[in-house]
VEXNU-968977 format. One line per 3 residues: their letters; for each residue x, y, z of C-alpha. Coordinates in steps of 0.1 Angstrom, whole numbers. Layout:
N
A> X:Y:Z  ...
//
This chain:
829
XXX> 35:-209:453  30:-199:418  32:-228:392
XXX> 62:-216:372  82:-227:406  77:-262:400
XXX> 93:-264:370  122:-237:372  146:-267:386
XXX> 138:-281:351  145:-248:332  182:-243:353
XXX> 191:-275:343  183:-274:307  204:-239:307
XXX> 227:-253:322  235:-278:296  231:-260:266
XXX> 221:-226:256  189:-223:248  150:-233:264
XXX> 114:-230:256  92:-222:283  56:-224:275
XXX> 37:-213:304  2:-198:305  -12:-168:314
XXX> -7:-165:357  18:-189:361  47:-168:370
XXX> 73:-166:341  72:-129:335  85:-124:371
XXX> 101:-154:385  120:-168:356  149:-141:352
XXX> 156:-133:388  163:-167:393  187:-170:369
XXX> 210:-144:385  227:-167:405  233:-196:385
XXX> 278:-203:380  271:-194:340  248:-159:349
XXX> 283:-141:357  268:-108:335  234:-91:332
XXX> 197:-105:321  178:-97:298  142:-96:304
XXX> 125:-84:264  89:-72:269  66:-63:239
XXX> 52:-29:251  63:-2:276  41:-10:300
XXX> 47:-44:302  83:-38:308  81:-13:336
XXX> 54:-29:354  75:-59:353  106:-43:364
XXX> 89:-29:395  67:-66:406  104:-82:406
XXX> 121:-56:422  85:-56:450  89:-88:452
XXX> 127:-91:459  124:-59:486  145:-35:466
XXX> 135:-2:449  140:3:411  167:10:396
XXX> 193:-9:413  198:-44:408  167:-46:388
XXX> 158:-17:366  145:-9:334  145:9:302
XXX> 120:21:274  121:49:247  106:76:269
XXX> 113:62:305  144:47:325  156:35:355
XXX> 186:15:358  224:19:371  255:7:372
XXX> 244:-23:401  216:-32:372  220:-69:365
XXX> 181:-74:357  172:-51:331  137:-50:316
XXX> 136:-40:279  119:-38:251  123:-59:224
XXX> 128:-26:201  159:-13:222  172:-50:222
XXX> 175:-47:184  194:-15:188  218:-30:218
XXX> 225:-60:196  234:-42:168  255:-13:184
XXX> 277:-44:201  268:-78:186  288:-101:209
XXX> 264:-86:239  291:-79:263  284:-84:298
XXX> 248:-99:291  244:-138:299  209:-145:292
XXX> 181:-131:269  147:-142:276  122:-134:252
XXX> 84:-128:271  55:-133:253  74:-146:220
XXX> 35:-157:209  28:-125:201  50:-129:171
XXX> 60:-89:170  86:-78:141  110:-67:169
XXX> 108:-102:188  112:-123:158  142:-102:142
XXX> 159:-102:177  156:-138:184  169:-138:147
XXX> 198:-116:158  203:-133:193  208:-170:175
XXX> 234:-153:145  254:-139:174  251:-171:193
XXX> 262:-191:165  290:-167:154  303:-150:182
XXX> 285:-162:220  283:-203:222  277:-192:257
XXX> 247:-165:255  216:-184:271  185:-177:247
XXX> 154:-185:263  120:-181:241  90:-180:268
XXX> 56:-185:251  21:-183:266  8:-203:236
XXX> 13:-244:227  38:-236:196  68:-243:218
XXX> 77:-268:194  83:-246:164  106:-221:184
XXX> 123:-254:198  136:-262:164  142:-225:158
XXX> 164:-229:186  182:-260:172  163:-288:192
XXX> 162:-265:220  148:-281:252  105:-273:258
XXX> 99:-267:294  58:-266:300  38:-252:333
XXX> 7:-251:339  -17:-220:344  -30:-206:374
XXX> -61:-198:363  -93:-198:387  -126:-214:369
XXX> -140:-190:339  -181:-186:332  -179:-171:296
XXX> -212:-153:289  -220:-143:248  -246:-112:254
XXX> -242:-102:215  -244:-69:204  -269:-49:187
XXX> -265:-20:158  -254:9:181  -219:23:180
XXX> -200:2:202  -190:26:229  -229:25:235
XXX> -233:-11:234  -199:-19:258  -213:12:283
XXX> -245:-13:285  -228:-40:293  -210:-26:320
XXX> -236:-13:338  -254:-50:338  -218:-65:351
XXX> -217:-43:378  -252:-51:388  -249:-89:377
XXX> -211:-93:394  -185:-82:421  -151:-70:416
XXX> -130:-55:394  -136:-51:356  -116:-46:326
XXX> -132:-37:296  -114:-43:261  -125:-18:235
XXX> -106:-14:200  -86:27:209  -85:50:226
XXX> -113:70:213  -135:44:219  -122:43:257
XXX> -127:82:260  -161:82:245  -172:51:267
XXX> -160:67:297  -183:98:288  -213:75:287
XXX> -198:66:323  -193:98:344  -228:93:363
XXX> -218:57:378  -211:56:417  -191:37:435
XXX> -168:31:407  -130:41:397  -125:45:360
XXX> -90:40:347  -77:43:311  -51:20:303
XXX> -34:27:268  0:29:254  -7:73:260
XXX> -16:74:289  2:88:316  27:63:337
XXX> 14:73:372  -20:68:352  -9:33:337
XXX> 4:21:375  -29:31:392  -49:12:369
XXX> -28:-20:373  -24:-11:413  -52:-28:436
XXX> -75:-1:445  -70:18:474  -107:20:493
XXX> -136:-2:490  -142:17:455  -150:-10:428
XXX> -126:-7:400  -131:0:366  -103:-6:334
XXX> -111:5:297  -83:-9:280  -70:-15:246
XXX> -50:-44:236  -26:-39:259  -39:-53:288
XXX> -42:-85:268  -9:-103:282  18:-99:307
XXX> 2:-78:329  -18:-89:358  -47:-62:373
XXX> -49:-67:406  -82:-69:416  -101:-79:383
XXX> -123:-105:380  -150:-92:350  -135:-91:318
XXX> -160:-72:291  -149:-77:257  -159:-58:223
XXX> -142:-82:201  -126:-56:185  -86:-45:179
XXX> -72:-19:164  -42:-33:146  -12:-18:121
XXX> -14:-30:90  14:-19:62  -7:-12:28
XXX> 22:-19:5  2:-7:-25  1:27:-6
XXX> 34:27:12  13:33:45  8:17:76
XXX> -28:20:81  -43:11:112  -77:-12:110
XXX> -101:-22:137  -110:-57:131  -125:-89:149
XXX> -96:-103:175  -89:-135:168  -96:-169:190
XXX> -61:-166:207  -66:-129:219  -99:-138:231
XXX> -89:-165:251  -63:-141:267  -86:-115:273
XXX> -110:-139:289  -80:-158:311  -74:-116:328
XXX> -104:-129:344  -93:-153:365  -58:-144:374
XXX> -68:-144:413  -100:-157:415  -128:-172:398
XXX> -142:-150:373  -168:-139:344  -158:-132:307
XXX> -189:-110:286  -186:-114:248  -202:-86:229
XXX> -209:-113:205  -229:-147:198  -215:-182:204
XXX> -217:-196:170  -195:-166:156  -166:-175:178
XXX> -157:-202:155  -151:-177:123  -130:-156:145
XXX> -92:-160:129  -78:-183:150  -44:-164:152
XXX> -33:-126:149  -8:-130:118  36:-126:128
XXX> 37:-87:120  64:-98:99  38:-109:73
XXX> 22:-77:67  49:-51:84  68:-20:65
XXX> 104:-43:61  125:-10:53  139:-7:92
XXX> 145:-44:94  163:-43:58  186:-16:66
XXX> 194:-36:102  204:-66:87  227:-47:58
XXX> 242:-33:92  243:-66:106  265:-81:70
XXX> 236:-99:61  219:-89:26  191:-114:22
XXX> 173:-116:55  166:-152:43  198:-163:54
XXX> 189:-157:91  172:-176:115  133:-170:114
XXX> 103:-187:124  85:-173:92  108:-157:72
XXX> 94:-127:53  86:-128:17  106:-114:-17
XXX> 75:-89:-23  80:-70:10  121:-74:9
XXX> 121:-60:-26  96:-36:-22  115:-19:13
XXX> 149:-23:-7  135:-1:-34  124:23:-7
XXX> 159:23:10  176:27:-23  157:56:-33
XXX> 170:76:0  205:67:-7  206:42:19
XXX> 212:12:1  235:11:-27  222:-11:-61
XXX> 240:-43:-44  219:-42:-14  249:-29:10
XXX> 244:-2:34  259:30:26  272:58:44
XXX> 244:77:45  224:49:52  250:38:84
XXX> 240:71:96  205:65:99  208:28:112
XXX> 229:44:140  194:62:155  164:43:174
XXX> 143:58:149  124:40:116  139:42:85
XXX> 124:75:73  124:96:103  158:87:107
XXX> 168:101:76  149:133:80  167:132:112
XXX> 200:133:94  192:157:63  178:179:86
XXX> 204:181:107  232:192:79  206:221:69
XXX> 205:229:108  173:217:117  183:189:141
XXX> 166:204:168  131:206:146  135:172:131
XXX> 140:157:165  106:171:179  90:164:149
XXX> 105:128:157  88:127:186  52:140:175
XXX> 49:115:150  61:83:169  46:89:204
XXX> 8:90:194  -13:119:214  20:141:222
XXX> 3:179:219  -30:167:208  -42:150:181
XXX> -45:184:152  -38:173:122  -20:207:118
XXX> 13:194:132  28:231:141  -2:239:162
XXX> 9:203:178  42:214:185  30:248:200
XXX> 4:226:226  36:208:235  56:236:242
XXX> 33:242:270  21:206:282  38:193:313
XXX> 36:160:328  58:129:327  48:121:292
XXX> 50:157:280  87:158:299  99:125:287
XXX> 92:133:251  115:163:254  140:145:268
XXX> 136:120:239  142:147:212  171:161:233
XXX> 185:127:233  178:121:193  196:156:189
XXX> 226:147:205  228:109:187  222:126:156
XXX> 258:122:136  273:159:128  309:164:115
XXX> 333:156:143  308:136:162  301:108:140
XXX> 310:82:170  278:90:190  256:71:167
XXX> 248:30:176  281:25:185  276:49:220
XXX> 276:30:248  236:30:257  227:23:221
XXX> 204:48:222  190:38:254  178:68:279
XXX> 195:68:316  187:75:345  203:107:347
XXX> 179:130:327  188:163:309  176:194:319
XXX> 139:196:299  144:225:272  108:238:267
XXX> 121:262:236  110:240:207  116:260:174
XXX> 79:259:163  89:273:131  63:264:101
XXX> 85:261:76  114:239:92  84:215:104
XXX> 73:212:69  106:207:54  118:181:80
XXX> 81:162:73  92:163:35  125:148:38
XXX> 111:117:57  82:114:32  88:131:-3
XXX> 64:109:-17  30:123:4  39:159:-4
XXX> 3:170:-15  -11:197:-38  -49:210:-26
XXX> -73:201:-55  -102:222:-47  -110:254:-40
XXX> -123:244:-2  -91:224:6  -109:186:10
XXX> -94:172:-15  -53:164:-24  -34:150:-44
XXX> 0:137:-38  33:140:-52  34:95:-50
XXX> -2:96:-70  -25:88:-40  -52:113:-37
XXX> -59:125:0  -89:136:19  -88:166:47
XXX> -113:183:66  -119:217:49  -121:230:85
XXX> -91:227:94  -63:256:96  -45:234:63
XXX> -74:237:44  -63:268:39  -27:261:25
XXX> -20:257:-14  7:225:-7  14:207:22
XXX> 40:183:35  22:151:47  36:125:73
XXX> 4:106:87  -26:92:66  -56:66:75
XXX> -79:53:50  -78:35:16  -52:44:-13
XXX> -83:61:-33  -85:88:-4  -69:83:27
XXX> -75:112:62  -48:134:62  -36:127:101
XXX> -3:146:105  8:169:80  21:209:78
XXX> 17:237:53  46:239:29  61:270:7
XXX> 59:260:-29  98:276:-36  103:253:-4
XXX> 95:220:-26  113:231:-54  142:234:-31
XXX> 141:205:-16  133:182:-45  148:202:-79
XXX> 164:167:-84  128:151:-87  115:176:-108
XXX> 113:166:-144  101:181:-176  77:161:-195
XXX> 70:166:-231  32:157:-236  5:161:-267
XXX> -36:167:-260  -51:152:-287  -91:168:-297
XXX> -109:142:-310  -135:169:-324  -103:181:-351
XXX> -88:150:-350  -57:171:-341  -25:175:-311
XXX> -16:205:-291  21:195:-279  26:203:-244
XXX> 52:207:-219  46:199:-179  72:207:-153
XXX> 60:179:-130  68:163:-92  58:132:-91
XXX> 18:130:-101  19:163:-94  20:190:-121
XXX> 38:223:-113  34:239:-149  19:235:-181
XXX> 19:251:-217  26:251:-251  58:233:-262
XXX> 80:255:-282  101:227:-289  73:196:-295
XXX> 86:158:-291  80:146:-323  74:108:-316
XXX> 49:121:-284  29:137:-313  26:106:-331
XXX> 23:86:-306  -6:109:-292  -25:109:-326
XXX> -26:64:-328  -38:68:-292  -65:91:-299
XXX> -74:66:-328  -71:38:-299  -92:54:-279
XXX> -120:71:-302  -123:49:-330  -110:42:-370
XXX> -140:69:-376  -113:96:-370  -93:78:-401
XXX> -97:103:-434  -103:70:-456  -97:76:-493
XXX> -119:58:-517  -92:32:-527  -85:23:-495
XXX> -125:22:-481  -123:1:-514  -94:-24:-505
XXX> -114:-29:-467  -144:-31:-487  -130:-66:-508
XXX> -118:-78:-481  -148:-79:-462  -162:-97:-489
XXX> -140:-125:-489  -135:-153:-464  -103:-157:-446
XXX> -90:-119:-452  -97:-95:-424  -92:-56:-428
XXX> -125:-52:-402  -127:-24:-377  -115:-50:-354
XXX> -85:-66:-374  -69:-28:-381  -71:-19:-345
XXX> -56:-49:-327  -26:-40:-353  -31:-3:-352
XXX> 5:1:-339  21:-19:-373  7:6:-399
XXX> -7:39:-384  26:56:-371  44:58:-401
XXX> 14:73:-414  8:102:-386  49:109:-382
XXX> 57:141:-385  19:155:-389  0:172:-359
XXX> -38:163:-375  -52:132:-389  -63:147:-418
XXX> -33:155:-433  -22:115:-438  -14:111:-472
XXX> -47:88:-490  -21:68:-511  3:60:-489
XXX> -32:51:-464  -42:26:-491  -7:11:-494
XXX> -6:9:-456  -40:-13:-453  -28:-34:-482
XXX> 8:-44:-469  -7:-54:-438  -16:-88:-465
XXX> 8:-109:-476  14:-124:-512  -12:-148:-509
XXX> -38:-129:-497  -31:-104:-524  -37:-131:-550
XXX> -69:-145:-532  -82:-116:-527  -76:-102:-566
XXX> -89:-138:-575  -120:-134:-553  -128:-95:-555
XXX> -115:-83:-583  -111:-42:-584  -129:-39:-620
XXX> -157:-51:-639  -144:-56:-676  -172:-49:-701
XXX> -176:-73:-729  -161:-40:-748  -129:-44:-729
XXX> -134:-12:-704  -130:-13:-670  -154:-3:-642
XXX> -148:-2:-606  -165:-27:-582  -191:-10:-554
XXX> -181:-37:-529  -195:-18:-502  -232:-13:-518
XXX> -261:-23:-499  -274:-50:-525  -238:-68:-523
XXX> -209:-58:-549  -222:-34:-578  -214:-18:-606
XXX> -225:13:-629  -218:16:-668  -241:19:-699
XXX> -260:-2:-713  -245:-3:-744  -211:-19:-727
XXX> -229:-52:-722  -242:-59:-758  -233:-96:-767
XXX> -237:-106:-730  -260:-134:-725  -251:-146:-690
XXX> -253:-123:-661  -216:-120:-645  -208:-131:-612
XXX> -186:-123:-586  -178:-155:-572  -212:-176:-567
XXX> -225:-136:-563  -243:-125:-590  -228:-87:-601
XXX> -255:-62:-591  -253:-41:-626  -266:-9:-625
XXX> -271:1:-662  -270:40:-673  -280:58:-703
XXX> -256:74:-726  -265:105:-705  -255:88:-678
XXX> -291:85:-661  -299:52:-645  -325:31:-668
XXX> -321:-4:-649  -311:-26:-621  -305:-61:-624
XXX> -291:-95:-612  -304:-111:-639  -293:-98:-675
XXX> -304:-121:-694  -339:-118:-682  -337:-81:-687
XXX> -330:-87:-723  -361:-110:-726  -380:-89:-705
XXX> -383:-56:-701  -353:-47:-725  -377:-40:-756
XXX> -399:-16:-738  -368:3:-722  -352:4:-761
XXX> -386:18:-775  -385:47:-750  -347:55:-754
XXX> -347:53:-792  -371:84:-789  -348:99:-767
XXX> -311:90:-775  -317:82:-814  -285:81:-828
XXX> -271:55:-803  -282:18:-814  -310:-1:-790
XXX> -309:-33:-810  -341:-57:-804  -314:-88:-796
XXX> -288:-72:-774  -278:-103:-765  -268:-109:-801
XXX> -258:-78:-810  -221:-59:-809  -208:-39:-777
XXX> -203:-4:-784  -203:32:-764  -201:51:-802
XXX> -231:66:-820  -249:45:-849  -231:73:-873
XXX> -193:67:-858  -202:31:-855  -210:34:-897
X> -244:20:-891
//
């Protein structure tokens, strides 16, 4: 008897009055499988059940333990559906789904039709498709379906939060079965990890008995672990991942057949709702390889990163399912505790643009308004409304337009669904469809980044997967709306789900290059890329992210290319998906994104601009040259930022106005520094530099009259007060002030200028640096103190320029005698 049974009498009654339940139950109890049949026969359960899984897998491998366990094959009254896979039929009145194709049921019929109950598995796990079709499930509810039975079934202790989600819903709890649990922390060591967990396997099988599942972060990490594993005996080595093969993914769940002791390298997906039969040696890395949407980038990136308590304590519990167990941890104790105790609601860091465009579908243009259990923020709503807007699928009130109803009408993501709908009114439904396919079923043709060599390995791969995905694109091309057939979009009656009754598999996949690389540029005009170098490593893309690509590669080759799939940081992401592109082919596609920019080089050597004009896409410049017909105000604007950027040194400073900066540094309170001029560069060098391609060619006076209006009346009078321009001779003539000399403020005249001066004059408390010049003009002294040069050396300087300038007076008493600049004769003495 599995412990769910003891409290499903509690659960029927709690549906019974009312609508909605929590069910917390751990890991082993039972929910996944016992809970929905049961509700089949209940007086309200006159339609079908709903049973929402997270991942393929999960869904079909429940599908086919109920159906097991009930004696009935699959397909009948219990049956299933997933993108790529289906069995159900018109008997089906337990259908496994997952939570993605929910969304699209809800929304191609939101009163839910013949559907009494939707349980929602594994609602811990917090994906963007369980919380926005809970959300969904509880509108309709509310609006439409007081009767729909909402049941939220957790694995974790949070069944209060989703009770008040639920309004007050009823929480149900079971326990576990779980057998006892001896954890062992072996740590880890500095070798890659596939080394390290290949290690640790071999000392389980040697320490232990049973079945083990190993957890490691991908599936290259499983395929290069398994390497390191072909010599083991005795052993059957299954890969379990979300690529893998079905008949692979039910062998590795499946009890093994002989005495063989089984082996599982698994990613994440092994973590909850399945049970592996047989496993009782859990080896875990401590790694995950999670999606994470870099909104900066406008990429989903996926990161391998520490799990977090919760997923630990999962991956431990697959231990002890059936028996008592042993959990390896590939790291110490103590660094449990700084694990994250929770993997964050995807909602928090997910690409919002699909959800955004549902609920415009749905009437609802601030997801706010509905029902969540963390509603998502205004960054990421405003930054996938911008998105959605730019590829006309939004109009500027947040409402969905026709275009836009189009693309919500396909199980696709936002972007591929419109390149899915472009592409098909240019005739390249059948190519966007495959191309569809490559890029949202991960390992389809290979892994080359060159995605028309991918689509030529598919056109000869065979295999369930291989098949299913062709059916997939022949279902795509057949949803896709065309004129006249605008009705088989969401509203068809399988919202997109595939049946039971397959097409015909059409192996003739059109493979052309260039309608592979157009479709990829529709869905992502933003990541077409322009090679850099001559070697083809480095990229630069139309959105202004640079790109990295290994020069090996057949693109390497290509001169542009039309990028879907990237990993890495903004500086440089991996090119992971892309095709090689015709350059005519992006001027075709995106002449309405071209623009011509009028631009100005400034040379700091000539202090001069070279107007340009760039024919540009994005960061990307197509064309560049002369501009016959310059922007005046980008010339101007080119020669302040060249100033800005290489100093006031560029500045052809006339003398009056290295003068005016020159007073003012020599008074307190009035700043015309370096400093001062630049942090108001923009208030008086334009109007200097408009209309003028080179520095040199601003006009000195109106430079001077530029500095001095950046100081207002007062200042002028302080600073006339303070530094006056001239020096007036007790003669009456004026000289000009050497503010800027290296003694402090100077001036030059002759001699004969200062007669009848017997105090030295200041500037200020500044004593005057005079420099005092023959009637030749020849310096003859320097001095801050004229009265002691008259004392002083005055009557030895007089005695040896009478000899040499005799008809100009040298009194003995300068002091006392009369200014003059005329000779003794014109003077009449």
């Amino acid at each position: 008897m599995l412990p769910i049974e003891t409290v499903l009498p509690d659960l029927l009654a709690a549906l019974d009055a009312g609508s909605n339940a929590v069910l917390v139950a751990p890991p082993g109890a039972g929910k996944t499988t016992m809970v929905a049949p049961a509700l089949l026969d209940q007086p309200w359960c006159t339609g079908k059940v709903l049973l929402l899984g997270p991942r393929r897998l999960a869904v079909r491998a429940a599908a086919e333990r109920i159906a097991a366990q009930a004696g009935e094959p699959v397909g009948g009254r219990i049956g299933y559906a997933t993108r790529l896979d289906a069995k159900q039929s018109r008997d089906t009145r337990l259908l496994a789904i997952t939570q993605g194709i929910f969304v699209q049921m809800i929304q191609a019929d939101p009163e839910l039709t013949g559907i009494s109950a939707v349980l929602f598995d594994e609602v811990h796990e917090r994906s963007l498709d369980s919380d926005f079709g809970l959300a969904l499930a509880l509108d309709a509810q509310g609006a439409l379906r007081p009767d729909l039975r909402i049941v939220a079934m957790s694995a974790t202790l949070d069944g209060e939060r989703f009770s008040r989600l639920l309004g007050g819903a009823p929480v149900i709890e079971s326990q576990g079965r779980t057998f006892p649990i001896d954890t062992r922390h072996i740590g880890r060591g500095s070798a890659r990890i596939e080394d390290e967990m290949a290690a640790a396997i071999r000392r389980a099988l040697g320490e232990t008995e049973g079945g083990l599942l190993a957890f490691l972060p991908g599936v290259a990490e499983i395929e290069r672990t398994a390497e390191r594993l072909e010599t083991l005996s005795g052993v059957r080595v299954h890969k379990l991942h979300g690529r893998a093969e079905p008949p692979a993914q039910r062998a590795a769940i499946a009890r093994e057949p002989d005495a063989k002791r089984k082996l599982v390298l698994a990613t994440a997906i092994a973590e909850t709702s399945l049970t592996i039969d047989g496993v009782t040696v859990v080896i875990d890395s401590g790694l995950a390889r999670r999606a994470r949407y870099d909104r900066a980038a406008g990429v989903t990136r996926l990161v391998t990163e520490r799990v977090s308590q919760a997923a630990a304590t999962q991956r431990a519990g697959r231990a002890g399912r059936q028996s008592p167990g042993i959990a390896y941890r590939l790291w110490e104790e103590a660094a449990t505790a700084g694990l994250p105790r929770f993997d964050p609601p995807e909602i928090a860091e997910a690409d919002l643009s699909g959800l955004l465009l549902a609920c415009a579908l749905w009437g609802v243009i601030d997801p706010a308004s509905l029902r969540w259990l963390d509603p998502p923020t205004s960054a990421a709503v405003s930054e996938a409304r911008g998105r959605l807007e730019s590829f006309g699928m939004l109009d500027g009130d947040g409402r969905v337009t026709a275009h836009g109803r189009k693309v919500a009408g396909l199980p696709l993501s936002p972007r591929l669904g419109h390149m899915l709908v472009a592409a098909a009114e240019r005739g390249w439904a059948r190519t966007a469809a495959e191309v569809a396919v490559l890029l949202s079923e991960p390992g389809v043709g290979g892994n080359d980044p060159d995605l028309e060599s991918r689509m030529r390995r598919w056109r000869n791969e065979r295999g369930q997967r291989a098949d299913g995905a062709r059916q997939l694109a022949d279902r795509w091309v057949r949803l896709v709306p065309l004129p006249g057939r605008e009705g088989l979009g969401a509203g068809g009656s399988e919202a997109g789900l595939i049946t039971s009754k397959q097409p015909t598999p059409n192996p003739s996949l059109s493979g052309r290059g260039e309608e592979i690389a157009a479709c990829i540029a529709l869905a992502f005009p933003d990541r077409i890329a322009k090679r850099r170098g001559s070697d083809g490593a480095d990229w630069i893309s139309a959105g202004g992210r640079g790109f990295r690509l290994d020069p090996t590669s057949s693109l390497a080759r290509a001169e542009w290319l039309a990028v879907a799939e990237t990993q890495g940081s903004a500086a440089g992401a991996r090119i992971l998906a892309a095709a090689a592109i015709d350059p005519a082919e992006v001027e075709g596609l995106f002449a309405d994104r071209i623009t011509i920019e009028h631009s100005a080089r400034f040379d700091a050597a000539t202090g001069a601009v070279e107007p340009l004009r760039e024919r540009r896409l994005g960061a990307i410049r197509l064309a560049r040259g002369p501009d016959p017909a310059p922007d005046r105000a980008a010339i101007a604007a080119a020669l302040v930022a060249g100033v800005r950027t290489h100093g006031l040194g560029l500045i052809p400073w006339s003398e009056s106005a290295a003068m005016l900066r020159a007073r003012a540094a020599f008074v307190h309170g009035i700043d015309l520094s370096d400093a001062a001029l630049m942090a108001r560069l923009d208030e008086w060098l334009p109007p200097l530099v408009e209309g003028r391609r080179r520095l040199s060619d601003i006009d000195p006076g109106a430079l001077h009259q530029a500095i001095e209006n950046l100081l207002d009346w007062d200042q002028r009078r302080a600073l006339d007060a303070a530094a006056p321009r001239d020096f007036v001779s007790p003669l009456g003539s004026h000289h000009a002030i050497d503010y800027a000399a290296e003694g402090g403020p100077a001036v030059e005249l002759r001699v004969q200028a200062l007669f009848g001066l017997a105090t030295h004059p200041m500037i200020g408390h500044t004593p005057l640096v005079l420099r005092l010049t023959s009637p030749a003009g020849r310096p003859i002294q320097t001095t801050r103190d004229l009265p002691g040069f008259w004392k002083g050396s005055w009557a030895a300087v007089a005695k040896e320029m009478r000899g040499r300038y005799p008809r100009h007076p040298w009194p003995d008493d300068p002091a006392a005698a009369a200014p003059t600049l005329r000779t003794k004769r014109a003077s009449g003495s």
